[in-house]
N, C-alpha and C positions, 0 to 999 in steps of 0.2 A: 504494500500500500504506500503510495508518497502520500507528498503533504496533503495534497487537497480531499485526501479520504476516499480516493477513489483508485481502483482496484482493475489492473490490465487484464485481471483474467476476464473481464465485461467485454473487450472487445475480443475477445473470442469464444464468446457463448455459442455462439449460433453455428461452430463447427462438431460442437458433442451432437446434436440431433444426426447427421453426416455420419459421423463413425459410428451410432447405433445404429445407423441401418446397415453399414455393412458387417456391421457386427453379428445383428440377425438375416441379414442374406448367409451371411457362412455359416449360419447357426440352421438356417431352414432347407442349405443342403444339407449338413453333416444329419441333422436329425432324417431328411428324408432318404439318405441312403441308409442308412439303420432300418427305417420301415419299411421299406419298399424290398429288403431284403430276408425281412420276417415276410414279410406280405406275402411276397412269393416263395418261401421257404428255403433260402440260398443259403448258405455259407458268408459271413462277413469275411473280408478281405482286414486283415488283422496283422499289421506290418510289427518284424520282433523290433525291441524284444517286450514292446510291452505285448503277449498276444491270447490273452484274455477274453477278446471280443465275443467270442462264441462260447464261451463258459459263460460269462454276465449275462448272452440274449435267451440262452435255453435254461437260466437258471429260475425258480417259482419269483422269485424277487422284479424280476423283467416286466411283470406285469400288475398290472392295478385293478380289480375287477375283471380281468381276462383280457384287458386291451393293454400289449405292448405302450412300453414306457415312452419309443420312438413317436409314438402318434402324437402324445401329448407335447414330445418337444418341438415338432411340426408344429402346432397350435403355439404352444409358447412363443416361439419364435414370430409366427406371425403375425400375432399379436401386437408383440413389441417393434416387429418392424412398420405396423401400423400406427401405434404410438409413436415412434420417432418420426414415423413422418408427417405426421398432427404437428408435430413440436417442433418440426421443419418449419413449417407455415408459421406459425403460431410460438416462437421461443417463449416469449413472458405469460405463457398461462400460465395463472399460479394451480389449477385442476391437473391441468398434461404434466409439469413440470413434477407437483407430489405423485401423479399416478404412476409417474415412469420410477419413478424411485420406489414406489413403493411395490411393483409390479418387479422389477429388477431386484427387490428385496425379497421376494416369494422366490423367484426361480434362483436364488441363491440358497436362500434356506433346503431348499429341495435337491439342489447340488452336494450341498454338505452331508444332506442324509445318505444321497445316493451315492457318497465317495466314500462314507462309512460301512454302509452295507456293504459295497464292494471287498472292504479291507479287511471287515469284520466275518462277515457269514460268509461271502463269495468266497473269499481271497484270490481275486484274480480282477482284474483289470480291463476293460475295455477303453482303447483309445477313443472313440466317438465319444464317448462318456467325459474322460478329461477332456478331449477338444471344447464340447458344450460346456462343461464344467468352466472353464478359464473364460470360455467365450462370455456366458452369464456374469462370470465376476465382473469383468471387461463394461459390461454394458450398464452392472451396478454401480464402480466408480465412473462410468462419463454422466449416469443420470445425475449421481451424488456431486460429480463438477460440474453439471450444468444448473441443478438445481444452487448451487452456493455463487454459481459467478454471474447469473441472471437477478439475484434476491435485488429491489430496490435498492439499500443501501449500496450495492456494488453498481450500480449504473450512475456514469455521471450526470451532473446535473446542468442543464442548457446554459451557455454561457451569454 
């Protein structure tokens, strides 16, 4: 912050909306190769050494009511990249600006669970899973910098 109280991260608020969407563009492939490979009953292509992929997608944990974990991060993701593109248009709503954070704070919490369960009951690993994994962090710190570098106080005031 210099003297006058005002805060350069303001002028570049309106490029986090930008990287959350392509945070969820590679988030609504990786999720949709994951599905699309339950869907049709295929073998995940599961690079070493992490190569777990196919231990995590056939394990009882995969699924939530019988629907693959994959479908829902399809939906997650498109979601948020509908979010971020609201907040494209729209940087200073203070609605879009708490929903993205708070929506990027659900699919984190669910990341954590899901990197748990891996560690703990699975013990094995699938990479889609950490790709998403990092990618959801990713998308909770730009909403958490967008939401603090948009706030009133960080926008200057007309000269």
């Amino acid at each position: 912050m210099n003297e006058s109280g005002y805060r350069p991260a303001a002028n570049h608020a309106s490029t986090a909306p930008y990287f959350m969407l392509a945070m969820a563009l590679i988030g609504i492939i990786d999720a949709s190769y994951d599905s699309y490979a339950i869907y049709t009953n295929q073998l995940l292509w599961c690079p070493p050494p992490i190569d777990g992929c196919n231990i995590v997608a056939s394990s009882p944990y995969a699924r939530i009511f019988g629907v693959p974990l994959g479908y829902f991060g399809v939906v997650y993701y498109l979601c948020m990249f509908g979010i971020a593109a609201l907040l494209a248009h729209a940087p200073f709503s203070r609605g879009l600006r708490l929903g993205t954070v708070l929506y990027a704070a659900i699919g984190v919490s669910f990341s954590i669970y899901f990197m748990y369960v891996q560690r703990t009951f699975i013990q094995a690993f699938c990479i889609y899973c950490l790709v998403s994994a990092v990618l959801t962090l990713l998308l909770f710190i730009a909403a958490l910098w967008h939401l603090r570098a948009t706030r009133v106080d960080a926008i200057p005031a007309p000269a």
